[in-house]
Short mmCIF file of the C-alpha atoms (twelve columns), coordinates in Angstrom:
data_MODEL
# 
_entry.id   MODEL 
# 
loop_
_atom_site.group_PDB 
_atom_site.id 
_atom_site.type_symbol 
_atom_site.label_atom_id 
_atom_site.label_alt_id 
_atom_site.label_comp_id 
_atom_site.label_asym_id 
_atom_site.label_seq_id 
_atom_site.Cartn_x 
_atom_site.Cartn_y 
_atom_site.Cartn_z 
_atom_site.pdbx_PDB_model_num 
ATOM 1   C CA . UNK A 1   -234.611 -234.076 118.323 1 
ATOM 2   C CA . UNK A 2   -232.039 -232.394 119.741 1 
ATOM 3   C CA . UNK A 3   -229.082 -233.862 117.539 1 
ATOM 4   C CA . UNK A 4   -231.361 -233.305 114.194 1 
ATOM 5   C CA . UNK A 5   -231.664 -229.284 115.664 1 
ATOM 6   C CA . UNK A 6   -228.050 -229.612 116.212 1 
ATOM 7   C CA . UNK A 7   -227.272 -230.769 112.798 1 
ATOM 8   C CA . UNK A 8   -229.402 -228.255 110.786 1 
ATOM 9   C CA . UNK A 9   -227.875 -225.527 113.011 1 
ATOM 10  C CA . UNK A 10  -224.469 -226.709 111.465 1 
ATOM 11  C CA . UNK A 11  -225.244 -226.797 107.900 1 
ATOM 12  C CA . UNK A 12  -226.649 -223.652 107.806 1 
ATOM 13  C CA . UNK A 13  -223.343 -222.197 109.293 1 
ATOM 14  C CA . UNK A 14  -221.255 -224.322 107.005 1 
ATOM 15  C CA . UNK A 15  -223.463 -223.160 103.916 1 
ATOM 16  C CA . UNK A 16  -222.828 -219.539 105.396 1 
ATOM 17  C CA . UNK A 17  -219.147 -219.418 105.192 1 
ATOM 18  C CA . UNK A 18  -219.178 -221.318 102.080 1 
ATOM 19  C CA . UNK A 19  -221.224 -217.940 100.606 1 
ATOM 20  C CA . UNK A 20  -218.813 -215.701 102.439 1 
ATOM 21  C CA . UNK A 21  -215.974 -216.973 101.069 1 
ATOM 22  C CA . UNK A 22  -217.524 -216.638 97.339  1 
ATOM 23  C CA . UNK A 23  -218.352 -213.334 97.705  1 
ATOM 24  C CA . UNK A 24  -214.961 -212.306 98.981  1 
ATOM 25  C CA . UNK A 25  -213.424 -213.969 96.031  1 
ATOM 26  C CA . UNK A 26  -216.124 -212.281 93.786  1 
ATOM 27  C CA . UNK A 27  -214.360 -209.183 95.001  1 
ATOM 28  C CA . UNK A 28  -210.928 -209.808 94.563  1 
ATOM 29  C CA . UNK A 29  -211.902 -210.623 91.080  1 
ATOM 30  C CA . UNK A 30  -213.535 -207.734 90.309  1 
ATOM 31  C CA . UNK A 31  -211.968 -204.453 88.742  1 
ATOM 32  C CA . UNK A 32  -208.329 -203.093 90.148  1 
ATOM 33  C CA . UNK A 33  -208.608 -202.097 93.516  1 
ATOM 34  C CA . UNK A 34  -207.703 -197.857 92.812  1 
ATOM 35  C CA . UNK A 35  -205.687 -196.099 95.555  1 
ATOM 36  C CA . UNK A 36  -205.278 -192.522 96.769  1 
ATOM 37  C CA . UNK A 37  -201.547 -191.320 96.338  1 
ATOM 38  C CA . UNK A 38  -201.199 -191.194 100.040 1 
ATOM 39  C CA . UNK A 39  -201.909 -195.083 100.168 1 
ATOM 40  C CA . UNK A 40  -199.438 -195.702 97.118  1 
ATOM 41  C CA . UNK A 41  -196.594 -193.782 99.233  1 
ATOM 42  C CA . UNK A 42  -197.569 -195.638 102.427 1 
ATOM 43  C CA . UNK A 43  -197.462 -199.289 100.567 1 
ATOM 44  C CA . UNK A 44  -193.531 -198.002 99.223  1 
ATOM 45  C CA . UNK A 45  -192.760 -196.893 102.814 1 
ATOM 46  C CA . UNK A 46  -193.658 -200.145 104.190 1 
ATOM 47  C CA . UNK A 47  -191.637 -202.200 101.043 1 
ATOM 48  C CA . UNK A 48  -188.384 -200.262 101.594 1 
ATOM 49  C CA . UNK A 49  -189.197 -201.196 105.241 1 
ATOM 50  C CA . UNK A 50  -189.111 -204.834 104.922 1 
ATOM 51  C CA . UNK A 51  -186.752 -204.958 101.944 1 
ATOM 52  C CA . UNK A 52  -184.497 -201.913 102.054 1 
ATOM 53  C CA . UNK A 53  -181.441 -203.472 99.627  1 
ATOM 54  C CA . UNK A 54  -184.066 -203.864 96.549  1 
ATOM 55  C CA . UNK A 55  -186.217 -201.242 97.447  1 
ATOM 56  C CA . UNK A 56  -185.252 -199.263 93.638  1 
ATOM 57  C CA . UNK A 57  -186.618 -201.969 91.817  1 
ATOM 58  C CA . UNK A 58  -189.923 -202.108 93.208  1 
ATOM 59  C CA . UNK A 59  -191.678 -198.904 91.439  1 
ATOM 60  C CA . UNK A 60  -194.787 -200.988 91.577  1 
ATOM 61  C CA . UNK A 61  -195.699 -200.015 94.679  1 
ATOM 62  C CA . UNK A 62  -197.242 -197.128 93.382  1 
ATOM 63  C CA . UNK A 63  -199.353 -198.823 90.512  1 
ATOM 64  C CA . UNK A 64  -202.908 -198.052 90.873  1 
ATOM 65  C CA . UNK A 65  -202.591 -195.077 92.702  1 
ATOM 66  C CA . UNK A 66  -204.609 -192.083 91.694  1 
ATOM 67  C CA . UNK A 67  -202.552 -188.373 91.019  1 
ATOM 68  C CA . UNK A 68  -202.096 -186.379 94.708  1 
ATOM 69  C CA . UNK A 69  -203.264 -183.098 93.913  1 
ATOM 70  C CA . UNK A 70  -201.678 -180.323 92.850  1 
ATOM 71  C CA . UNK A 71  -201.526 -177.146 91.326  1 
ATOM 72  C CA . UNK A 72  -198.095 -175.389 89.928  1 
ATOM 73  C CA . UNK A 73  -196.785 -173.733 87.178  1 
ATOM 74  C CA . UNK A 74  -194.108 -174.804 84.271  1 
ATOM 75  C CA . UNK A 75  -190.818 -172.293 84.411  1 
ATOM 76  C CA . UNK A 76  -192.711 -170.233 81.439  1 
ATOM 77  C CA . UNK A 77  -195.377 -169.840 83.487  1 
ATOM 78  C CA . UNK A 78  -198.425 -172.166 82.180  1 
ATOM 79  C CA . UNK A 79  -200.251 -173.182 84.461  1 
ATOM 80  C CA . UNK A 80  -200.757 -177.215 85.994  1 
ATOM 81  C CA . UNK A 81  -202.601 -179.443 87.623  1 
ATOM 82  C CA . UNK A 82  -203.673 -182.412 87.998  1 
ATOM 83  C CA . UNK A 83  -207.294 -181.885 87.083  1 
ATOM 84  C CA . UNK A 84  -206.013 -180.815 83.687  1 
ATOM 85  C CA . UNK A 85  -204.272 -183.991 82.765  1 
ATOM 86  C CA . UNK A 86  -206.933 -186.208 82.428  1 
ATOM 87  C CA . UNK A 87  -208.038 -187.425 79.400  1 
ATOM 88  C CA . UNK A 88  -204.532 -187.773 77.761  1 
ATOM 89  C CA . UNK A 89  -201.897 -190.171 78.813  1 
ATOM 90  C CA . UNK A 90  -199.470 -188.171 81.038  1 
ATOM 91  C CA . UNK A 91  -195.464 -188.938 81.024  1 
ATOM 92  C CA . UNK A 92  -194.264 -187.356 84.184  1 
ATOM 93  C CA . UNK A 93  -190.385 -187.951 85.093  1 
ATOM 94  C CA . UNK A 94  -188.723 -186.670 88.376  1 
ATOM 95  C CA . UNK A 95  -184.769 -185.971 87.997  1 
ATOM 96  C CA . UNK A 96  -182.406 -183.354 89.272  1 
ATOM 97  C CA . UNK A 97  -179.483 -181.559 86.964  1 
ATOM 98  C CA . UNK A 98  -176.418 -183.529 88.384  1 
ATOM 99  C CA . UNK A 99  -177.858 -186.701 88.230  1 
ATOM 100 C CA . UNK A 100 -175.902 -188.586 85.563  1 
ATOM 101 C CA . UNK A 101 -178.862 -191.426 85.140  1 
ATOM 102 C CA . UNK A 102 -181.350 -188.872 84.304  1 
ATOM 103 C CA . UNK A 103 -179.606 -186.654 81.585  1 
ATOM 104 C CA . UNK A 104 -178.955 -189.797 79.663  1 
ATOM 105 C CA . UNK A 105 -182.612 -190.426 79.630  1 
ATOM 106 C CA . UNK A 106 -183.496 -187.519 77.595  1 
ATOM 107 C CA . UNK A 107 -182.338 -188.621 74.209  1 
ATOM 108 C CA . UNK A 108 -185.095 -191.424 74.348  1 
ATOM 109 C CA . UNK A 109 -187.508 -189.230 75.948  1 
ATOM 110 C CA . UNK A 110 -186.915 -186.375 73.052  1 
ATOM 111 C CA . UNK A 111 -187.235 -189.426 70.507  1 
ATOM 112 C CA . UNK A 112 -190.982 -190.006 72.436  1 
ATOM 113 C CA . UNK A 113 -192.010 -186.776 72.052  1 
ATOM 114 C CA . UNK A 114 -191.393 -186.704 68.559  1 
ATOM 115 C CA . UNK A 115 -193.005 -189.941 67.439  1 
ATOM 116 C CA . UNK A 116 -196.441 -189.331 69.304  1 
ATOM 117 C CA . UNK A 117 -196.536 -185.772 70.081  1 
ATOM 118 C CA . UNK A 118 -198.393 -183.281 72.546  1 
ATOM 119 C CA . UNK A 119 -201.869 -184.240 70.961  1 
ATOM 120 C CA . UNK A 120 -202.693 -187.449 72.981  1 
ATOM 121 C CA . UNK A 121 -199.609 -187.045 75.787  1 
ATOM 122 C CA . UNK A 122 -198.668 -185.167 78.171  1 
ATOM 123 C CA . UNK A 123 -194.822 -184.633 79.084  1 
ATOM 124 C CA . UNK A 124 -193.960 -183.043 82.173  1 
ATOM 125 C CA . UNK A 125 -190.705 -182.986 83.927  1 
ATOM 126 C CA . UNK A 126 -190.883 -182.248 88.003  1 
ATOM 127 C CA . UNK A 127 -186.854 -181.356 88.843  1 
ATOM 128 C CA . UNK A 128 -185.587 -180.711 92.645  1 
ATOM 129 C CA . UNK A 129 -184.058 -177.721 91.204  1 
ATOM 130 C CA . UNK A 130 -184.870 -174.214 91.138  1 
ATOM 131 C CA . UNK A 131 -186.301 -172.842 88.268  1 
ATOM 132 C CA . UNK A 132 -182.685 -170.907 86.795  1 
ATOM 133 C CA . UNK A 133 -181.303 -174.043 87.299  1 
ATOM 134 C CA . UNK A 134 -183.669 -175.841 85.108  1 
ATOM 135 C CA . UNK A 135 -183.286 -172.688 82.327  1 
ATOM 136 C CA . UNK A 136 -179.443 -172.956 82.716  1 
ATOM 137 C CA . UNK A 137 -179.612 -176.600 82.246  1 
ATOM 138 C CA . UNK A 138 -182.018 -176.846 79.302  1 
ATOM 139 C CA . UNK A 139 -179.912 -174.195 77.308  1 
ATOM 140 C CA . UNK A 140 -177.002 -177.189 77.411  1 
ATOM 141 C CA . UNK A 141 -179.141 -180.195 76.924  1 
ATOM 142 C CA . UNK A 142 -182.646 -179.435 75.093  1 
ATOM 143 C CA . UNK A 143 -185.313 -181.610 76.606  1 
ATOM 144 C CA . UNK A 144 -189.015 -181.351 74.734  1 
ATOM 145 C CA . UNK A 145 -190.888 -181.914 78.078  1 
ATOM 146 C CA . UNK A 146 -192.708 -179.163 80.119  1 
ATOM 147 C CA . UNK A 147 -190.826 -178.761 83.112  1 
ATOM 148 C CA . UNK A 148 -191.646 -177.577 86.845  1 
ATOM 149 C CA . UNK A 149 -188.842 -176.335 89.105  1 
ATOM 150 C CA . UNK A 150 -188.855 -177.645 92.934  1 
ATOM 151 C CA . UNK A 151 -189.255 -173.540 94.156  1 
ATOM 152 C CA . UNK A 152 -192.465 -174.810 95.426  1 
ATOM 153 C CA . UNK A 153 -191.816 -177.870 97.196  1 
ATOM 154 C CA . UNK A 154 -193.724 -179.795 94.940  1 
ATOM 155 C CA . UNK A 155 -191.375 -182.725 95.142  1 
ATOM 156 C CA . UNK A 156 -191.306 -183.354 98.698  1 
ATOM 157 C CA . UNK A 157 -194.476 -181.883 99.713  1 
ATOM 158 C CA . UNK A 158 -196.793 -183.492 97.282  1 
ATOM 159 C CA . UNK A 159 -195.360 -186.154 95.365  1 
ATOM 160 C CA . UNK A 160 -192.818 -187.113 98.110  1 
ATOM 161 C CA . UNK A 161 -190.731 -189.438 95.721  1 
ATOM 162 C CA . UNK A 162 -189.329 -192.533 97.781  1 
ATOM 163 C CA . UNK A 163 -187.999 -194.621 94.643  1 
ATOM 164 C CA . UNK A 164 -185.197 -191.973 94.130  1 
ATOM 165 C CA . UNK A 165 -183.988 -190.745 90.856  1 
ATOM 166 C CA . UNK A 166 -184.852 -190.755 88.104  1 
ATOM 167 C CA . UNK A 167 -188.348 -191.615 88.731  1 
ATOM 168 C CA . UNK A 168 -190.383 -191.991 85.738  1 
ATOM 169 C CA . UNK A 169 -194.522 -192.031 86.491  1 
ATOM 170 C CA . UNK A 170 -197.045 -193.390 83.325  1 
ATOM 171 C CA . UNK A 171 -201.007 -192.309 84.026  1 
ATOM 172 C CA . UNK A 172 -203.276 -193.282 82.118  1 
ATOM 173 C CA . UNK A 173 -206.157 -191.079 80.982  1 
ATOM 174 C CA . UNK A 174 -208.110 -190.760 84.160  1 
ATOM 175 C CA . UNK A 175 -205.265 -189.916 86.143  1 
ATOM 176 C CA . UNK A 176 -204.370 -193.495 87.794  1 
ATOM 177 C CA . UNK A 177 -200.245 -194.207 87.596  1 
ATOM 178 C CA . UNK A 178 -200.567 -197.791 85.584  1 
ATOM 179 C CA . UNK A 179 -196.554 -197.554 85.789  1 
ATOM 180 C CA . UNK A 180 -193.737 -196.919 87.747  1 
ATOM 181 C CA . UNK A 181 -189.510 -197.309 87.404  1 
ATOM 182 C CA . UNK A 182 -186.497 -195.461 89.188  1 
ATOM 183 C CA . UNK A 183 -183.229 -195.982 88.182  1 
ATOM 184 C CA . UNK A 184 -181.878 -196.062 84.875  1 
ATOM 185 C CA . UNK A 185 -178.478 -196.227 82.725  1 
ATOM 186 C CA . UNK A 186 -175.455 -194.330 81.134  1 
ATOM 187 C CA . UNK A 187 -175.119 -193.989 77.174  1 
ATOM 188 C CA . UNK A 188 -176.940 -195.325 74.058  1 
ATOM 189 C CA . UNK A 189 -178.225 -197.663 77.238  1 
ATOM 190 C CA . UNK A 190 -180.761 -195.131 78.705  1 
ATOM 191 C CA . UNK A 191 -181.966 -194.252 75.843  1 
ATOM 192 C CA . UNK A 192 -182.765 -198.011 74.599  1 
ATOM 193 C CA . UNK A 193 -184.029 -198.825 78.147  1 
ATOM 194 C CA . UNK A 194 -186.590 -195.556 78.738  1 
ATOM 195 C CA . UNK A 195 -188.294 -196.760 74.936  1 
ATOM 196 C CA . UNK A 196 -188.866 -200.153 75.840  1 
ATOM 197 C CA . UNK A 197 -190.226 -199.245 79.236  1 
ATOM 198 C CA . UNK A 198 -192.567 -196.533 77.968  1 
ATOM 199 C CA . UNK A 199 -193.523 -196.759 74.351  1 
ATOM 200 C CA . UNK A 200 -195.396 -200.599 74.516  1 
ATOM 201 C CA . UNK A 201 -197.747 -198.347 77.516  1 
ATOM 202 C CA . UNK A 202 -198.225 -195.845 75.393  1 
ATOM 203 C CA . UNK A 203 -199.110 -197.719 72.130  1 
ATOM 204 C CA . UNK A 204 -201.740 -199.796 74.387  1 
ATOM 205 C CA . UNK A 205 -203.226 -196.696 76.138  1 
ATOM 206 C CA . UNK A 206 -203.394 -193.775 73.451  1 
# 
């Protein structure tokens, strides 16, 4: 009696954890897994951890993170946030003024702009520098992006960039970052490289 109560006791655990582990699989299947920004920066902290000499190539780690948010101001004064992007496709690149990398980059970025416009996408350039630097700059090199100046912070406070620069962001339109790349070229190059890494995203998401 005892071995039969022993037996059915068994079964019923086995049959247990046989349930258990098709209901964790059911979930691991199920829809993307979305992330706060926080957890996206945390999960690129602990990959340049463990692999510090390739750390530049892996923008992925903040893929499926949601927006952090924010509210700023372009250099001509319209107002942003994050709130406001949704429902377009946002573009949002992070550079600086003497970064060779990300000047070459705006030739194919200028050539975005003008094939899909402002109507369905939003372009927005974050730079660490001050907003007369930006103005200075952007007299020399004409880049069809709105563009926030670091005189806030913004770049270290709230989107605390760890894949260094240029850092290019794609969101789709509920505000989730679907893409992410650092690093870029010289030349013609940059300009070859930014298309093929942005328009095939934006001709699937617009």
């Amino acid at each position: 009696m005892k071995n039969i109560s022993l037996t059915l006791i068994t079964l019923l655990i086995c049959i247990g954890c046989k349930n258990k582990e098709t209901q964790t699989k059911k979930v691991s299947s199920s829809k993307e897994t979305i992330y706060t920004y926080e957890s996206g920066i945390e999960n690129c902290l602990s990959l340049k951890k463990s692999n510090p000499s390739n750390f530049s190539a892996t923008g992925d780690c903040m893929v499926g993170s949601t927006l952090p948010d924010f509210n700023t101001q372009t250099i001509d004064g319209k107002k942003i946030t994050n709130e406001m992007l949704r429902g377009k496709v946002s573009i949002i690149n992070f550079w600086f003024t003497s970064c060779p990398p990300c000047v070459a980059e705006i030739p194919g970025f200028n050539e975005i702009v003008a094939k899909y416009g402002t109507d369905k996408v939003n372009f927005i350039s974050i730079g660490k520098n001050s907003k007369t630097e930006i103005e200075q700059f952007l007299e020399k090199h004409p880049w069809d992006f709105l563009h926030i100046s670091n005189e806030e912070g913004i770049v270290q406070n709230i989107f605390k960039i760890q894949l260094g620069y240029p850092t290019t962001y794609i969101i789709n339109k509920e505000g989730v970052i679907i893409k992410s790349f650092s690093g870029g070229a010289i030349g013609e190059e940059a300009t070859a490289m930014i298309k093929e890494k942005v328009i095939p995203l934006l001709e699937k998401e617009i």
